[in-house]
C-alpha positions in Angstrom: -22.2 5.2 -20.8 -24.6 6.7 -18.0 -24.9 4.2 -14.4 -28.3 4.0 -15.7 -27.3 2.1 -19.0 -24.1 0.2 -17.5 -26.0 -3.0 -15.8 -28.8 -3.2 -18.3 -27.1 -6.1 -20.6 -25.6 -7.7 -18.0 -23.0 -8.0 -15.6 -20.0 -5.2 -15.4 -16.7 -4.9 -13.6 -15.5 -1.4 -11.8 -12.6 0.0 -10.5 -12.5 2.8 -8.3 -9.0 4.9 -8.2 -8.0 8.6 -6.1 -6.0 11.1 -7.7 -2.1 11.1 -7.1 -0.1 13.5 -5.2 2.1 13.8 -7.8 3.2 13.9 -11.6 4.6 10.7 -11.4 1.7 9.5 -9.2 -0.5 10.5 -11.7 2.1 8.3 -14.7 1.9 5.4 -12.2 -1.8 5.6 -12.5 -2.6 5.7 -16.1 0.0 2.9 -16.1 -1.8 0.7 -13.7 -5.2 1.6 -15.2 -3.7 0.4 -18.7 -3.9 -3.1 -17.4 -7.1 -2.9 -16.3 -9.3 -1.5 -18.8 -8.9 -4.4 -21.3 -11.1 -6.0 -19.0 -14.1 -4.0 -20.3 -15.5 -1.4 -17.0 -18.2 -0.1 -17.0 -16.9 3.0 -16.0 -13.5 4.3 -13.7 -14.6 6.0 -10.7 -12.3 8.8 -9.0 -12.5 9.8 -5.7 -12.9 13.3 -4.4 -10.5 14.3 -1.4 -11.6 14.9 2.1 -13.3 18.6 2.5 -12.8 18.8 -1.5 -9.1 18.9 -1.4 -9.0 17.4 -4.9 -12.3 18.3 -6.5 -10.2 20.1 -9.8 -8.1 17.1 -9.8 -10.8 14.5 -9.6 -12.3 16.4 -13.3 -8.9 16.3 -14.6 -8.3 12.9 -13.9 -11.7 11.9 -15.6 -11.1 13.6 -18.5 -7.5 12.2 -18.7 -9.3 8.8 -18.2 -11.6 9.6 -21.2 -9.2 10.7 -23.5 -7.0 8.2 -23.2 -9.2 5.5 -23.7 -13.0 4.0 -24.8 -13.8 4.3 -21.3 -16.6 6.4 -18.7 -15.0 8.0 -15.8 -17.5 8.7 -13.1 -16.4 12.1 -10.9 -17.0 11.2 -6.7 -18.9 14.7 -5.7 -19.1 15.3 -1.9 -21.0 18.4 0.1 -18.4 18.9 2.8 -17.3 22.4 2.8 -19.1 23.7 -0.1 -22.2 26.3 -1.0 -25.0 25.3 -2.5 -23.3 28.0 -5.6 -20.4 26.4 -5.3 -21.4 22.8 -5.7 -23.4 24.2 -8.5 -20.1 25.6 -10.2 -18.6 22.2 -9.8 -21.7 20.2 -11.3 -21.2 22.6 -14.6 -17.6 22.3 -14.5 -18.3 18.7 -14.7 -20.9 18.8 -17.0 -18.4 20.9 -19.6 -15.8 18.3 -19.6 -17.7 15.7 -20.2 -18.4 13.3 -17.3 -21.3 11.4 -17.8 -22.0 10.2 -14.1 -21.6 10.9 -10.4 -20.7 9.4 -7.2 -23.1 11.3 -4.6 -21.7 11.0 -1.2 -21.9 13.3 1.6 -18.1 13.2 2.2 -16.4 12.3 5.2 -14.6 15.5 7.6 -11.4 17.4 6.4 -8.6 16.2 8.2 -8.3 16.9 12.0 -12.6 16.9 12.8 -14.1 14.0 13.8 -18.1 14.8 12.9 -19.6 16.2 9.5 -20.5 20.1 9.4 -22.7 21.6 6.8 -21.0 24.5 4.8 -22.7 27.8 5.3 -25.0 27.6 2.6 -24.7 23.9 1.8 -26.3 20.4 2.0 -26.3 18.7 5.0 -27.0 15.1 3.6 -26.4 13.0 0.7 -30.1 12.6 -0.8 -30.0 16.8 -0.9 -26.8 16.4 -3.3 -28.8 13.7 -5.3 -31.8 16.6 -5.7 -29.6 19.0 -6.4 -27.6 16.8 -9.9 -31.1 15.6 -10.8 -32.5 19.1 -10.8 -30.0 21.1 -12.8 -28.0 18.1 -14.7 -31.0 15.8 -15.1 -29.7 13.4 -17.6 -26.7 12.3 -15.5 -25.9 9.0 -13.8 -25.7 9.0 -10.2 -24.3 6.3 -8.3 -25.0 6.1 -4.0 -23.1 4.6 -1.0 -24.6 2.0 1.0 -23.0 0.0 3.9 -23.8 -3.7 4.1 -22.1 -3.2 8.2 -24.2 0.3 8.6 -22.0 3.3 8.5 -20.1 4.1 10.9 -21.8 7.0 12.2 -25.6 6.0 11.6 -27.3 5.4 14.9 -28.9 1.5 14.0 -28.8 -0.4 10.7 -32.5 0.4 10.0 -31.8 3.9 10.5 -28.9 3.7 7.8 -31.6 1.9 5.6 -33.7 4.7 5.3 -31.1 7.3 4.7 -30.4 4.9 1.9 -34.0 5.3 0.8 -34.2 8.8 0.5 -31.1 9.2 -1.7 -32.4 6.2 -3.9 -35.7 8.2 -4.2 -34.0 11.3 -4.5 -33.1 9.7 -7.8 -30.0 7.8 -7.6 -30.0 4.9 -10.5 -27.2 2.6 -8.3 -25.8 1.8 -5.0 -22.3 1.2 -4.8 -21.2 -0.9 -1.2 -18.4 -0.3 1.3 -15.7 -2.4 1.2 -17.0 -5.7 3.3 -15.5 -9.2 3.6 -18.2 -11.1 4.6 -20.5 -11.8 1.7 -23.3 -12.5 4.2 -23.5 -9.0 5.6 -23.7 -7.8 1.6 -26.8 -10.5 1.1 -28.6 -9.3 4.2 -28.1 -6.0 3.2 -29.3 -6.3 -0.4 -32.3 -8.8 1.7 -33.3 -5.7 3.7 -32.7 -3.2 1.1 -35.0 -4.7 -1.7 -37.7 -5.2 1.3 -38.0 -1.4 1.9 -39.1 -1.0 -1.9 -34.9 -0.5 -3.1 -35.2 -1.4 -6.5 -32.3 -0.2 -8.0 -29.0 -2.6 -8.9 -26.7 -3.0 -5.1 -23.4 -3.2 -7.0 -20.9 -4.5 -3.7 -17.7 -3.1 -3.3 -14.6 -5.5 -2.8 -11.2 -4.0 -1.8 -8.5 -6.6 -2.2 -6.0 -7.0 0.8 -2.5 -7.0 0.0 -0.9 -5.5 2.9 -3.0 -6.2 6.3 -1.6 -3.3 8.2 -3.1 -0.7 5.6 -6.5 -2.8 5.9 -6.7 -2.7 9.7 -6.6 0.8 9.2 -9.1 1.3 6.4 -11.6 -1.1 8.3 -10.9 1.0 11.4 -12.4 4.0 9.9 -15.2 2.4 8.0 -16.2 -0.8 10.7 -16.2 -3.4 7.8 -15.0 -6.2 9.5 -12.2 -8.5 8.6 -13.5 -12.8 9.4 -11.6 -13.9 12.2 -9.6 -16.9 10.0 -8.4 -14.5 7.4 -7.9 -12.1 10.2 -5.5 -14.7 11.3 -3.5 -15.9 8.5 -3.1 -12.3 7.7 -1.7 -11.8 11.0 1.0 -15.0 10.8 2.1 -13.6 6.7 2.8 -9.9 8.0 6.5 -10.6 7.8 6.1 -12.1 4.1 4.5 -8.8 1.5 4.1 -11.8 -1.1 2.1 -14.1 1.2 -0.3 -11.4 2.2 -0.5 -10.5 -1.4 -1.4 -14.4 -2.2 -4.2 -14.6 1.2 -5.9 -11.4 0.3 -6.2 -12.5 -4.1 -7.3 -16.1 -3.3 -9.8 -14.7 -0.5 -11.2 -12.2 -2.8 -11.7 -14.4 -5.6 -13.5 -16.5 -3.5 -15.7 -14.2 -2.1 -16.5 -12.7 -5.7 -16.8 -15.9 -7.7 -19.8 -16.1 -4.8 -21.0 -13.0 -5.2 -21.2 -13.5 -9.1 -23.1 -16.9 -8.3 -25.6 -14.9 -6.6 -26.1 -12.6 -8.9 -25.0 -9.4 -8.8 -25.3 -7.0 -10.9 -21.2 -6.1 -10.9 -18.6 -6.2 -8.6 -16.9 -2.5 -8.0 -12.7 -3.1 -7.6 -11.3 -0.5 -5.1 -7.9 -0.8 -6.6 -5.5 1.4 -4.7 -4.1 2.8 -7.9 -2.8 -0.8 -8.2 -3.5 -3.3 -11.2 -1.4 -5.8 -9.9 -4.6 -7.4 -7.1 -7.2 -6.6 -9.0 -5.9 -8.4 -12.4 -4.8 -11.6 -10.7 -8.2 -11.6 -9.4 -10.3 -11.6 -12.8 -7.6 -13.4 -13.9 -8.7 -16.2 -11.4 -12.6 -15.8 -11.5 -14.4 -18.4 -13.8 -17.4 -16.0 -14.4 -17.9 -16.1 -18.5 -16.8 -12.1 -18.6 -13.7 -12.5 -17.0 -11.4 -12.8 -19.8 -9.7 -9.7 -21.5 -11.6 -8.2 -24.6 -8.2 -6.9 -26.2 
């Protein structure tokens, strides 16, 4: 199912995983992901390393994910250090093995820089990578970032906006939010978003937190911002693993239960290669299409 075709009867579920290390990383995954796909995705997104470390890994891990079972894998596709060429060689390696849909971002530095630079050759900005699928693979479902707390390197939130724009123009069919924890910045966002002529579904993103000190980190890098109360209860559990696990599930099925109130479109899981957050939180959601289909 193309990101085109996912939200059109309704509200949809996502879960966002990165490929393992490892060969038992990779067991541990398809494990994990076995509890979550009786909850009926949309699609399983995998991510695509810093600089393209993993780009053959993030295909093989979508194909794994289709074989295995009844269920789209959308490929993350990023323009740091690649040629035009090359991300062409990877869009038709994709195409081949059957992926369906694409995450266009324009990918954070390798490892070691602190600001983006363009590949001789390549794209400079994620609306380009959009051009580039819709021109050679036109049929395919392309899926957008947008940051409801601007991104982190975007010089004002209107500025952010309009890079937004362009890649929804450039042909994008979904926007796909950073993590965030206050559902206020999300309905602003969608608020400003729809106002500059943003038509398409604003799926949010929702990252479960089950060990704080991880989370402080993560937030650090993308400046979603943790409320101040849950900051603090967080802060008091830190010797207890189970009582952070227990704050961050009842938090976030608080905050989605809200979100689906509103009306979203979906909620997108960034799972961690965990099941164990992410179940207990559809588990505890009242929405009608929270309950497992098998």
């Amino acid at each position: 199912m193309r990101i085109q075709d996912v939200y059109r009867d309704g509200f949809r579920y996502s879960f966002e995983v990165f490929p393992p290390k490892t060969p038992q990383g990779d067991e541990a995954l398809y494990e994990h992901l076995g509890e979550l796909v009786p909850w009926n995705p949309g699609f399983v997104s995998c991510t695509y390393g810093a600089g393209g470390s993993t780009r053959g890994r993030t295909v093989e891990i979508c194909q794994q994910i289709q074989s295995r079972w009844p269920v789209t894998a959308t490929a993350h596709f990023t323009c740091v250090g690649s040629s035009r060429e090359e991300l062409l060689e990877w869009l038709e390696l994709a195409h081949r093995s059957g992926i369906q849909n694409i995450m266009a971002l324009r990918g954070d530095p390798p490892v070691g820089q602190t600001d983006f630079k363009m590949a001789p050759g390549g794209l400079r900005y994620a609306n380009e990578l959009v051009e580039l699928i819709r021109e050679h693979h036109a049929g395919t479902g392309i899926g957008v970032a947008g940051y409801p707390e601007k991104h982190p390197q975007a010089a004002d939130a209107d500025v952010d906006l309009q890079n937004l724009k362009r890649k929804v123009a450039a042909g994008a069919d979904a926007v796909f939010t950073q993590l965030f924890f206050d559902n206020q910045a999300f309905f602003r966002f969608v608020d400003r978003a729809r106002s500059t002529g943003i038509e398409v579904p604003i799926v949010p993103g929702i990252m479960p937190i089950t060990d704080f000190a991880r989370i402080k980190r993560i937030t650090s890098m993308c400046g979603a911002v943790v409320p101040r109360e849950l900051a603090a209860r967080l802060e008091q559990a830190q010797e207890s693993a189970d009582d952070q696990f227990r704050i961050g599930v009842d938090f976030a099925i608080q905050q989605c239960q809200e979100l689906i109130a509103a009306g979203v479109p979906g909620i997108h899981f960034y799972v961690l290669n965990r099941s164990e957050a992410a179940h207990e939180i559809l588990k505890g959601l009242s929405a009608p299409d929270a309950a497992p289909v098998c």
